[in-house]
PAVO-547405 format. One record per residue (C-alpha): residue number from 1; y, z, x. Coordinates in Angstrom, 3 decimals. Layout:
BEGIN
NUM, Y, Z, X;
...
//
This chain:
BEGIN
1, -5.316, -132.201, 237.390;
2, -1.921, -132.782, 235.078;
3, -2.302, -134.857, 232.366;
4, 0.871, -136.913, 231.609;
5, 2.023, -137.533, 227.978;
6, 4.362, -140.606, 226.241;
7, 6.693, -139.150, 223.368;
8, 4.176, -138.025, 220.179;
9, 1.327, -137.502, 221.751;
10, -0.646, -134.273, 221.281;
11, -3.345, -132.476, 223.737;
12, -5.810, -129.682, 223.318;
13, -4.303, -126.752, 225.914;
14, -6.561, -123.792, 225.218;
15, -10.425, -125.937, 224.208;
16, -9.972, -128.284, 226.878;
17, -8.531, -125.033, 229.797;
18, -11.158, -121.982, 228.458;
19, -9.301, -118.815, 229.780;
20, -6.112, -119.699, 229.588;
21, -3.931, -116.848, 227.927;
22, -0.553, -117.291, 229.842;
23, 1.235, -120.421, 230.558;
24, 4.423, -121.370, 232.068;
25, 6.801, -123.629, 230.724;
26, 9.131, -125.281, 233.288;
27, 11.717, -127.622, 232.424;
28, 13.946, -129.783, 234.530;
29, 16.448, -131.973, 234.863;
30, 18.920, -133.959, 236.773;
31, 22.567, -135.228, 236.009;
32, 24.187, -138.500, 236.193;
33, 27.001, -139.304, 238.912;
34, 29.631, -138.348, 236.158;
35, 32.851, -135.977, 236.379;
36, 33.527, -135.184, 233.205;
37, 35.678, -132.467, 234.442;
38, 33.154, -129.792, 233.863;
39, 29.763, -128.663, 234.994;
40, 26.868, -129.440, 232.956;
41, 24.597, -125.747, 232.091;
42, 21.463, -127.062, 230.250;
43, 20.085, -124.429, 228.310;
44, 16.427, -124.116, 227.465;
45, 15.195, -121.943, 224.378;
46, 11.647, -121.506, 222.157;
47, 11.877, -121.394, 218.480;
48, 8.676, -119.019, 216.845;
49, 8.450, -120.504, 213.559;
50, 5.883, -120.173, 210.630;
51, 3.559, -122.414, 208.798;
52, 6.743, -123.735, 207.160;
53, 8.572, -124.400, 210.416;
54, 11.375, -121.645, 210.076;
55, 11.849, -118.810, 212.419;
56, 11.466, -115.517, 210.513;
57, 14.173, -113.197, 212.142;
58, 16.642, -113.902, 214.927;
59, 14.646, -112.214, 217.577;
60, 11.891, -114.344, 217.298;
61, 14.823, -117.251, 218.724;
62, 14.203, -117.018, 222.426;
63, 17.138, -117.837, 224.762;
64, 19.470, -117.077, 227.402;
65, 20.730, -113.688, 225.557;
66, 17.626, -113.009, 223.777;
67, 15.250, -113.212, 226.826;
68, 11.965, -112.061, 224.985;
69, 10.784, -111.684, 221.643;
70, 9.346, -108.725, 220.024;
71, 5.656, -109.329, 220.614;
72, 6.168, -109.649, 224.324;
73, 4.606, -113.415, 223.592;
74, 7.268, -115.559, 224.731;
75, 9.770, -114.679, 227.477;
76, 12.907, -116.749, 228.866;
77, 12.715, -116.467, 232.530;
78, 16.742, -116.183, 233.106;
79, 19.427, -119.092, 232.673;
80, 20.121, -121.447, 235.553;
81, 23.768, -123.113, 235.053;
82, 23.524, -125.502, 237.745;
83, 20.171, -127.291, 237.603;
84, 20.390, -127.929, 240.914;
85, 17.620, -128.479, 243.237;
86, 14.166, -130.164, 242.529;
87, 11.495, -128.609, 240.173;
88, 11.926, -126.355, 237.064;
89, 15.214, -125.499, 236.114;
90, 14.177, -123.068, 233.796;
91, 11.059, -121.822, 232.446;
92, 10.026, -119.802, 229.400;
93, 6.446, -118.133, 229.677;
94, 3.967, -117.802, 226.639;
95, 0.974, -115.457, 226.311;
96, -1.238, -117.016, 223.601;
97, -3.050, -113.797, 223.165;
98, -0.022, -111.904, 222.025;
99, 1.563, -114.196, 219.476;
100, 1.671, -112.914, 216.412;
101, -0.439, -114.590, 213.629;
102, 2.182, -114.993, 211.142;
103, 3.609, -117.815, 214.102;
104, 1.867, -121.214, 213.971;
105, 4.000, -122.936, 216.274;
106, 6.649, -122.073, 219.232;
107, 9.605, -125.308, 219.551;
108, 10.342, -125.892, 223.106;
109, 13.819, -127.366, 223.156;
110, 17.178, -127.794, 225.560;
111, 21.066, -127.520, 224.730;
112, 23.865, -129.003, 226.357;
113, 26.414, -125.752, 226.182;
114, 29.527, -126.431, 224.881;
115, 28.464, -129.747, 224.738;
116, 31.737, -130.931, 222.874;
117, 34.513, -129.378, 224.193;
118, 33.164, -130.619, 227.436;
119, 32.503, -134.149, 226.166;
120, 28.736, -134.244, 227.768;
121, 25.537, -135.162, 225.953;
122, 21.725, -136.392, 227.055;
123, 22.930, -140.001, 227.706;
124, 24.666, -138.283, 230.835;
125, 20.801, -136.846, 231.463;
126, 17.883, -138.430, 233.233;
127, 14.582, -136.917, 235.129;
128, 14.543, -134.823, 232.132;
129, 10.774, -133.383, 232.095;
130, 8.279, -130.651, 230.457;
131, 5.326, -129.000, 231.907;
132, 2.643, -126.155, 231.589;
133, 0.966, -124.653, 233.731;
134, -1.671, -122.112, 234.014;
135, 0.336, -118.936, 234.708;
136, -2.512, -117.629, 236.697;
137, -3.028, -120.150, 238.926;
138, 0.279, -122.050, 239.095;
139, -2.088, -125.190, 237.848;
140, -0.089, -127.944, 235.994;
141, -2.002, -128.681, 232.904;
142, 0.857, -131.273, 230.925;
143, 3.537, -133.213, 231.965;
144, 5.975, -134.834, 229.560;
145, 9.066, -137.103, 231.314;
146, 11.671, -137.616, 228.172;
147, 12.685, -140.789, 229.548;
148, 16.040, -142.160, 228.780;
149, 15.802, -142.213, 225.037;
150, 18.873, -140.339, 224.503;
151, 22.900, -141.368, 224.125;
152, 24.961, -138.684, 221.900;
153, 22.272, -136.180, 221.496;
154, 23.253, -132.377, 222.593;
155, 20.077, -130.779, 221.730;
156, 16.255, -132.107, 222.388;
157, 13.342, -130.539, 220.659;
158, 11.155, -131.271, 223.694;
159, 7.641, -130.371, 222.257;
160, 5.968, -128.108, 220.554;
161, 2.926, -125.750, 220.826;
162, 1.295, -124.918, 217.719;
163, -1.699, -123.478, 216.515;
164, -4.743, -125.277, 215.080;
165, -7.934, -124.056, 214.120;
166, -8.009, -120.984, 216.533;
167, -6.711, -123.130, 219.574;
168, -3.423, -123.662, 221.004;
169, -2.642, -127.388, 221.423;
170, 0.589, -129.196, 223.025;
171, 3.032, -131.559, 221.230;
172, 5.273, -134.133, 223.171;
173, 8.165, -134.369, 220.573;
174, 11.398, -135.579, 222.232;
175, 13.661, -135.546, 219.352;
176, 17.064, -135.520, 219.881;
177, 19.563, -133.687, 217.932;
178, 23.790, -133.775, 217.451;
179, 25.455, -130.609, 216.848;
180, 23.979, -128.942, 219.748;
181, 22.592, -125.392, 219.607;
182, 23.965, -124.789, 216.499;
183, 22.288, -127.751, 214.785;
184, 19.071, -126.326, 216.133;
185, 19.312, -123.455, 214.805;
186, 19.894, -124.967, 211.314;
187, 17.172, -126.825, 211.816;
188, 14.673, -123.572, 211.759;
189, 16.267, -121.651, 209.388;
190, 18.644, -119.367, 210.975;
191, 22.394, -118.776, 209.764;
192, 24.841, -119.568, 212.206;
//
């Protein structure tokens, strides 16, 4: 049985599922009636970060051209630039029992690309949603629905799964960033 979350709430994934190594990470999306004169491609991307919250190296910055990371921990499942169609758009998969202990937390988060020079942001975004589920089973453990929060945001931290004392637990974040991709990046440490 899913558990839905409201924005900052946090939930035990690996204590309260015993046996769960692999999850899935599906994210969706839909689009408002809007013709901004280009297509919107949502991009969805996992940030491996230390204790400190910075990513150490540029592989360890999962996305749509760096589909895995060195440990084999966290892959990108391949970019959709439609989000058409109901369910996940996109998914990024994490094996707990691979991630390498200098990592204490992996950022979940979406991009608008080229945000700007198309004139789009998450105001022109609704149905936007989070999930795991057991990889194993296809179970859905946590839902989070972002609601409507948003206006000129081009980047959402969605949530965050971090360590803490030997488990894995799930944050429901939903903090929205300008400056798109970039800004993220920033954000954890990485030149741009």
């Amino acid at each position: 049985m899913s558990i839905s979350l409201s924005k900052g709430q946090r939930i035990d994934l690996t204590k309260t599922n015993p046996g769960l190594t692999k999850a899935v990470i599906g994210l969706g999306w839909d689009i408002n009636q809007y013709d901004s004169g280009a297509s919107f491609d949502l991009d969805a991307s996992a940030f491996l970060t230390d204790a400190n919250g910075n990513v150490q190296n540029d592989a360890e910055f999962v996305f749509y051209n760096n589909l895995q990371d060195p440990s084999g921990a966290v892959a990108h499942t391949g970019d959709n630039r439609t989000g058409e169609g109901e369910g996940d758009d996109e998914q990024l998969t994490v094996d707990f029992s691979k991630v390498p202990s200098t990592v204490e937390k992996v950022a979940i988060t979406v991009t608008i690309h080229d945000a700007d020079s198309r004139s789009q942001n998450f105001g022109q975004v609704h149905n936007a949603f989070v999930r795991v589920a057991n990889e194993e089973d296809g179970q859905e453990l946590v839902r989070y629905d972002l609601g409507e929060d948003f206006s000129i945001e081009t980047a959402v931290v969605v949530c965050e799964l971090y360590r803490h004392n030997g488990e894995w637990k799930f944050s429901a974040v939903g903090s929205g960033f300008s400056g798109g991709l970039a800004a993220l990046c920033r954000n954890y440490g990485l030149e741009v």
